[in-house]
Backbone as ProteinMPNN parsed JSONL, in Angstrom:
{"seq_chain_A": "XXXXXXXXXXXXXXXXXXXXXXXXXXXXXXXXXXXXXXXXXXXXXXXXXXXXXXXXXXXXXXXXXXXXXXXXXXXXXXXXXXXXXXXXXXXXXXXXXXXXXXXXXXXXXXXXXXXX", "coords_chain_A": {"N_chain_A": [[11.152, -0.031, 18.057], [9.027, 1.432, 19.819], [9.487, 1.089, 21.993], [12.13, 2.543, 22.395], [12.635, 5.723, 24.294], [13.197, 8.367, 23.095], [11.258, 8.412, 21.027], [8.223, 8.829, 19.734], [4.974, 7.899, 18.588], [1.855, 8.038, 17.031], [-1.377, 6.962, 16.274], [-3.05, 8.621, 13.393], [-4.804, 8.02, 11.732], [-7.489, 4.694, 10.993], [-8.458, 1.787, 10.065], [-10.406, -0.568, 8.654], [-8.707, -1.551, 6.325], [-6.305, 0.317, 6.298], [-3.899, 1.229, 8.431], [-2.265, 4.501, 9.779], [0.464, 5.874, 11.249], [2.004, 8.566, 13.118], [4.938, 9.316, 13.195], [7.303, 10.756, 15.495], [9.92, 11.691, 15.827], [13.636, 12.685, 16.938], [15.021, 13.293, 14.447], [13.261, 14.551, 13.048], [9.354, 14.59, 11.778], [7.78, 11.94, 10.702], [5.278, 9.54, 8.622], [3.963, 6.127, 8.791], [2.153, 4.359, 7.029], [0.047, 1.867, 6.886], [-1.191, -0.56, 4.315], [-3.354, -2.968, 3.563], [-5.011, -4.586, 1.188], [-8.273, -4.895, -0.046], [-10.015, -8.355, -1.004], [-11.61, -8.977, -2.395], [-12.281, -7.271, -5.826], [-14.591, -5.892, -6.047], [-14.57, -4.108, -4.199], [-12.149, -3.026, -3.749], [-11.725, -0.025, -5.265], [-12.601, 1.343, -3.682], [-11.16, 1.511, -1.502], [-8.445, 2.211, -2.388], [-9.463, 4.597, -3.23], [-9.546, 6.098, -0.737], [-7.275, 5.521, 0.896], [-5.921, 7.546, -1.042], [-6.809, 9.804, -0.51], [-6.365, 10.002, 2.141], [-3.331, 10.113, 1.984], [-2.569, 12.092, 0.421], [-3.514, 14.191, 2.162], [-1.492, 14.265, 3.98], [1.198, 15.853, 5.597], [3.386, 15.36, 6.103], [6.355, 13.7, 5.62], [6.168, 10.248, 4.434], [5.776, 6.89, 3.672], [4.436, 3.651, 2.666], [3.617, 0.832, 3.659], [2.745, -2.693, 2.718], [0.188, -4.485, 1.578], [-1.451, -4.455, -1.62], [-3.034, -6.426, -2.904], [-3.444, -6.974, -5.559], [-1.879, -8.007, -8.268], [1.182, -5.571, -9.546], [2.172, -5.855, -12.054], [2.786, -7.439, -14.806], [4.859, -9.318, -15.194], [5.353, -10.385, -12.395], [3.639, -12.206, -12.606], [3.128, -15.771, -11.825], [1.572, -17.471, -13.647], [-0.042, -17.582, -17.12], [1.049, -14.714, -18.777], [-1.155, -13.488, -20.075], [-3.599, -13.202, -18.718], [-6.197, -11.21, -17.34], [-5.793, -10.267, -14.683], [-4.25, -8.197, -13.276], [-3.331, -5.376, -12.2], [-5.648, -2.694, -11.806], [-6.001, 0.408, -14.431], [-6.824, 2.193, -12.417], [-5.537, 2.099, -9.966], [-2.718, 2.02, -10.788], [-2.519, 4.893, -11.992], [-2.921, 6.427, -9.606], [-0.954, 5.708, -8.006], [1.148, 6.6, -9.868], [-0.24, 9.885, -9.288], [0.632, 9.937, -7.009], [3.512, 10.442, -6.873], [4.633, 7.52, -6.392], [6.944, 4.957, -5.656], [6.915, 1.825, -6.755], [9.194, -0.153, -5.37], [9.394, -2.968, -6.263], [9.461, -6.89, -7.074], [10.665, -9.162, -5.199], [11.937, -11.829, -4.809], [9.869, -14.996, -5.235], [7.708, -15.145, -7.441], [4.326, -14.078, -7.624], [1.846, -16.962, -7.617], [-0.875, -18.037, -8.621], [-3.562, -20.012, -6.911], [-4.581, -23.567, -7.804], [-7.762, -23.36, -9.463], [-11.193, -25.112, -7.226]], "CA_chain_A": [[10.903, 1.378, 17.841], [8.409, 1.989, 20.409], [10.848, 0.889, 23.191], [12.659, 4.184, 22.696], [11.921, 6.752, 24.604], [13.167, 9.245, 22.204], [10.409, 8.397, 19.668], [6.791, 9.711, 19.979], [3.782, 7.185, 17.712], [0.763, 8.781, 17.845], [-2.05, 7.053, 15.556], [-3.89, 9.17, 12.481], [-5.734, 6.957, 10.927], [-7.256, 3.729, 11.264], [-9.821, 1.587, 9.778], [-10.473, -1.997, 8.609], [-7.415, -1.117, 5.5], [-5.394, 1.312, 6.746], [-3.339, 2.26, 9.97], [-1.489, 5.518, 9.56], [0.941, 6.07, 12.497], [2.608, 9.515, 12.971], [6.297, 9.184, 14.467], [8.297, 12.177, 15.708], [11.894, 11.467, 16.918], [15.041, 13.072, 16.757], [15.36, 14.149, 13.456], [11.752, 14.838, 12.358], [8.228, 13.601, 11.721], [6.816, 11.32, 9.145], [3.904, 8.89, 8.573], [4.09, 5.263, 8.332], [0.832, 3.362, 6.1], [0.226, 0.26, 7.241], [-2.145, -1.125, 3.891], [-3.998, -4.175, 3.344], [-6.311, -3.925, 0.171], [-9.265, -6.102, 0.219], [-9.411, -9.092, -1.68], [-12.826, -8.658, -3.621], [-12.029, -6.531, -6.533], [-15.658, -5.081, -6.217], [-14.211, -3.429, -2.564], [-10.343, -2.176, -3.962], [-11.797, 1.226, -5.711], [-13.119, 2.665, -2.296], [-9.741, 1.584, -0.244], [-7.885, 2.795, -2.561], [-9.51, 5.932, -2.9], [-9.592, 6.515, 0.782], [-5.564, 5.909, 0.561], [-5.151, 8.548, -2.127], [-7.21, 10.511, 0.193], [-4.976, 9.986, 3.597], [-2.074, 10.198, 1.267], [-2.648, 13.533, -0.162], [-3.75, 15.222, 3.482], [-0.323, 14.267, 4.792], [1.849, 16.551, 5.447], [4.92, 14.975, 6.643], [7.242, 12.719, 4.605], [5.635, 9.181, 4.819], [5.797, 5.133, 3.564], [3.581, 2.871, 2.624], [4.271, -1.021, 3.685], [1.493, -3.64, 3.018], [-0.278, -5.506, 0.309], [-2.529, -4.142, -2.384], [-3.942, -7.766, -2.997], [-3.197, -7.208, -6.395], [-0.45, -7.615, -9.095], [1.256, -4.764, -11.089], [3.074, -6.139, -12.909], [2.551, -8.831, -15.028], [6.056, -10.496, -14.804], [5.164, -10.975, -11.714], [2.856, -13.362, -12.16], [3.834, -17.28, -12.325], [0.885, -18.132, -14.621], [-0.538, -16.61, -18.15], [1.068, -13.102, -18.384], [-2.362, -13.157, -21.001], [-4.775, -12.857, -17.998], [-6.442, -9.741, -16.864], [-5.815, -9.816, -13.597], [-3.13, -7.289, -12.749], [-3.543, -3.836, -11.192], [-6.602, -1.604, -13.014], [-5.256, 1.661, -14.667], [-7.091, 3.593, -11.278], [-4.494, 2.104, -9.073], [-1.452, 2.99, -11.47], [-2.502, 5.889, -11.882], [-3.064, 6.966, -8.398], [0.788, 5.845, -7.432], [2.019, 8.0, -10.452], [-0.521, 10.988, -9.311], [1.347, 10.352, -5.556], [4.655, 10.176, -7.247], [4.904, 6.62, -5.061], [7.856, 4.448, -5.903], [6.886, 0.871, -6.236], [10.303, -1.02, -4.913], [9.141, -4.194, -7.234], [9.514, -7.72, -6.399], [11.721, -9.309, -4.423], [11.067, -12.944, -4.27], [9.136, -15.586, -5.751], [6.806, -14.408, -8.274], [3.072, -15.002, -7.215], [1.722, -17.943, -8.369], [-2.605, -18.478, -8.483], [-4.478, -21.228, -6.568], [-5.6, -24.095, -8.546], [-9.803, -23.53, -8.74], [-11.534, -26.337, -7.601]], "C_chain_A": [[10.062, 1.947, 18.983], [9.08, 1.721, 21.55], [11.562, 1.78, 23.547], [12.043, 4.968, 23.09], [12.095, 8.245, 23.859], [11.998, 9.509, 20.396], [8.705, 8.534, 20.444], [5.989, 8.77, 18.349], [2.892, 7.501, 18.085], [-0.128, 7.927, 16.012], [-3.153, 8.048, 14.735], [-4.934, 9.214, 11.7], [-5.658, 5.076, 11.123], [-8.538, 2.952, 10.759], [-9.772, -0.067, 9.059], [-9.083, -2.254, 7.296], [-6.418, -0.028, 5.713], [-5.179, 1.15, 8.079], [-2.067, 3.115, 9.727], [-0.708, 5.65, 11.042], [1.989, 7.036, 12.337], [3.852, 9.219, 13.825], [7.254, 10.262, 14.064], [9.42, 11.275, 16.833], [13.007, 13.026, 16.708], [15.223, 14.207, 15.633], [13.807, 14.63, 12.394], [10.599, 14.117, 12.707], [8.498, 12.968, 10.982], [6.052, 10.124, 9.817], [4.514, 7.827, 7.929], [2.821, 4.577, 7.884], [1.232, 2.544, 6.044], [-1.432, -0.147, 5.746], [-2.654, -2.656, 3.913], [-5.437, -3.873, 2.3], [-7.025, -5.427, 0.357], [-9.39, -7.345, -0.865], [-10.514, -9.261, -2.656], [-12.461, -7.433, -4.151], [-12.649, -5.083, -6.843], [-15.008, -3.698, -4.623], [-12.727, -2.297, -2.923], [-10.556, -1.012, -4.472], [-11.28, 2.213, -4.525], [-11.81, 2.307, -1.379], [-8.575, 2.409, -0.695], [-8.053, 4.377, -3.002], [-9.886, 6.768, -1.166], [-7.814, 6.404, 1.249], [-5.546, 6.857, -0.098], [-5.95, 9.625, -0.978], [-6.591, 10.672, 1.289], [-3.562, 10.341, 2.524], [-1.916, 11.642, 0.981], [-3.057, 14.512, 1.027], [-2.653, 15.464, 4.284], [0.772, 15.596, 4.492], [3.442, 16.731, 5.856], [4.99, 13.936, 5.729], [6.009, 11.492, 5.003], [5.735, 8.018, 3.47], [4.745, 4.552, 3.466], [4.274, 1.133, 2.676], [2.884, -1.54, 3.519], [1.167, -4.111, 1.974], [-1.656, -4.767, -0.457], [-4.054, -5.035, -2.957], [-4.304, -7.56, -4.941], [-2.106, -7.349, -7.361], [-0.356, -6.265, -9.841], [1.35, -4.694, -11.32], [2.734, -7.306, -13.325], [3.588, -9.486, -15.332], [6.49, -10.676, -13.432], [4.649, -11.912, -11.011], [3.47, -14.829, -12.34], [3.267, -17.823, -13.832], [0.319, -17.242, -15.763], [-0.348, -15.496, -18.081], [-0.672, -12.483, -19.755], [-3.465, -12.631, -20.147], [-4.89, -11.319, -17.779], [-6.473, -9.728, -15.943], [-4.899, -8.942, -12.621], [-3.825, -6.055, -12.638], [-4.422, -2.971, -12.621], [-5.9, -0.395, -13.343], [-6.107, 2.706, -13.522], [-5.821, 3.431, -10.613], [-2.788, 2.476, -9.751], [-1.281, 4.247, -11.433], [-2.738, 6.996, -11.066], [-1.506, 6.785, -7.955], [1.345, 6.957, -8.549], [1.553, 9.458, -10.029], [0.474, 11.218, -7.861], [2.896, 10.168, -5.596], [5.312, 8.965, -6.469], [5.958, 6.056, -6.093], [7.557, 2.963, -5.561], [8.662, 0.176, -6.203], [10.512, -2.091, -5.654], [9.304, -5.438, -6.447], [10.289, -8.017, -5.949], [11.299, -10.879, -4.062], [10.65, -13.871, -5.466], [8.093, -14.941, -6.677], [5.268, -15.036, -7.539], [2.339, -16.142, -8.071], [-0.127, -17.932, -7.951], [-2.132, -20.019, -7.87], [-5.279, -21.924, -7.648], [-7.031, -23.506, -8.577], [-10.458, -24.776, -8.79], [-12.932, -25.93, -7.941]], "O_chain_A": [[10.367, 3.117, 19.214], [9.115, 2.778, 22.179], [11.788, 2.02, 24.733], [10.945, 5.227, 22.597], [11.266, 9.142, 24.015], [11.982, 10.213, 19.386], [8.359, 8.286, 21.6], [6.421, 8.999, 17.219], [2.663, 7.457, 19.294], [0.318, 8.187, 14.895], [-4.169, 8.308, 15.379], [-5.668, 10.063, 11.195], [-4.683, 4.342, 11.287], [-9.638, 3.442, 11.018], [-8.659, -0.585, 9.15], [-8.468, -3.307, 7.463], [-5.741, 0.264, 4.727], [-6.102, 0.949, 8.868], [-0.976, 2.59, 9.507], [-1.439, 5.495, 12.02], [2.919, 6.727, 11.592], [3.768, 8.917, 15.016], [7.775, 10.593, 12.999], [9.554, 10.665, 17.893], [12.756, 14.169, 16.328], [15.45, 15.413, 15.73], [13.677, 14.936, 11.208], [10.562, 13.26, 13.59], [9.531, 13.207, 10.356], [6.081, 9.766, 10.994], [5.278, 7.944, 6.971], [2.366, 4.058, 8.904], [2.271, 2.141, 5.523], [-2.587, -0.015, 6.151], [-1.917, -3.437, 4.515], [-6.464, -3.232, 2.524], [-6.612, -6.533, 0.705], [-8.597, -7.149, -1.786], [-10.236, -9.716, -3.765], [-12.273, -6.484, -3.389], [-12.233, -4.022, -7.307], [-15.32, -2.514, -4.496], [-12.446, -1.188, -2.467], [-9.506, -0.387, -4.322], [-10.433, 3.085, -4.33], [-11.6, 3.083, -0.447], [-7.859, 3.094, 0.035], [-7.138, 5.194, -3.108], [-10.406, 7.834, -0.838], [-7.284, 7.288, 1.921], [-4.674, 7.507, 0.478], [-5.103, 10.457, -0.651], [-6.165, 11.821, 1.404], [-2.9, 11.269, 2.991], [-0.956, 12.245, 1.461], [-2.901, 15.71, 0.789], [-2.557, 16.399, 5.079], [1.031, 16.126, 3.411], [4.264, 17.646, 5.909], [4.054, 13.372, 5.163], [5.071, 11.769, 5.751], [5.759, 8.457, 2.32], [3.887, 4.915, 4.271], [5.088, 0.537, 1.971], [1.931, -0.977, 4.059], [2.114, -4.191, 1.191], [-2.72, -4.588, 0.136], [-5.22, -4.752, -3.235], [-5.332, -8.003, -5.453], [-1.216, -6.537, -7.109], [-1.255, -5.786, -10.532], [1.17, -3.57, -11.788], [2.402, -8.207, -12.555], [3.281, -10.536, -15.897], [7.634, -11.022, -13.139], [4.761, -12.376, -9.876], [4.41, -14.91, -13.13], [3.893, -18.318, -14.769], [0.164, -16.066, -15.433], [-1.184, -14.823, -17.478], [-0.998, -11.337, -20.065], [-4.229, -11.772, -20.589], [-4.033, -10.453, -17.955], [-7.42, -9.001, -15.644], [-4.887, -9.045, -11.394], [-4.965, -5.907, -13.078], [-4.092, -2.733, -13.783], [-5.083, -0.057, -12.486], [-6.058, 3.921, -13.717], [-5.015, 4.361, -10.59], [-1.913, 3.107, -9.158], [-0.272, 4.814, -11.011], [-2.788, 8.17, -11.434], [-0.899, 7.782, -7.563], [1.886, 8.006, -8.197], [2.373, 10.364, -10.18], [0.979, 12.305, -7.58], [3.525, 9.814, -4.598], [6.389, 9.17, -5.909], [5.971, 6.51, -7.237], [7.784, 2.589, -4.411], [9.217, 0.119, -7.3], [11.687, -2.391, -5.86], [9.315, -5.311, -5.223], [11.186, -7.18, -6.056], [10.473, -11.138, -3.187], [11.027, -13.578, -6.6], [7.719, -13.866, -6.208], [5.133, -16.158, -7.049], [2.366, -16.038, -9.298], [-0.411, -17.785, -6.763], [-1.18, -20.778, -8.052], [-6.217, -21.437, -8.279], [-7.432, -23.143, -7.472], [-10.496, -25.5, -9.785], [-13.73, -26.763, -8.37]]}, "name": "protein", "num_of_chains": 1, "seq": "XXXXXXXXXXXXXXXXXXXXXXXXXXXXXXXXXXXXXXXXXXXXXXXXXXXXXXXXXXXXXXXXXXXXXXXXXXXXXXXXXXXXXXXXXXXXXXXXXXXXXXXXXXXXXXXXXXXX"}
């Protein structure tokens, strides 16, 4: 993509969870979100309200690719769909306020690390 000279990437955002990258070609803009959510649970509020925040300023079409670092679904897990560790009702309810479209799995289901 950046090989073309008919395409124009201009970064928007950028920060230890996010890189937003604006690309104008041909037939328009839009915004690609590059996430990575953090992997302490105590940390995932503030990333993801700093996403809903870039998300909602945009003003061109735009994508999100990357990893939340949590489940949200619990038949996606391998082990105990009993546990509580799947996606808090903030982060649900931030993709339904951004009308996002999760895609679902595709794959292996995740499976936990023994704990030693």
């Amino acid at each position: 993509m950046m090989c073309a000279s008919s395409v124009n990437a201009k970064v928007v955002e950028f920060n230890s969870h996010i890189v937003a990258v604006k690309i104008s070609e041909g037939y328009g803009d839009w915004v690609m979100v590059g996430f990575y959510g953090p992997c302490y649970a105590s940390k995932r509020q503030k990333a993801w309200t700093n996403f809903s925040a870039l998300a909602e300023s945009l003003e061109d079409p735009w994508t999100c690719i990357g990893d939340f670092n949590v489940v949200i679904d619990d038949e996606e897990k391998f082990w105990d769909k009993s546990d509580s560790s799947s996606m808090p009702n903030f982060l649900k309810d931030l993709l339904l306020d951004l009308g996002a479209i999760d895609l679902g799995l595709n794959g292996r289901r995740y499976a936990r690390q023994n704990k030693r």
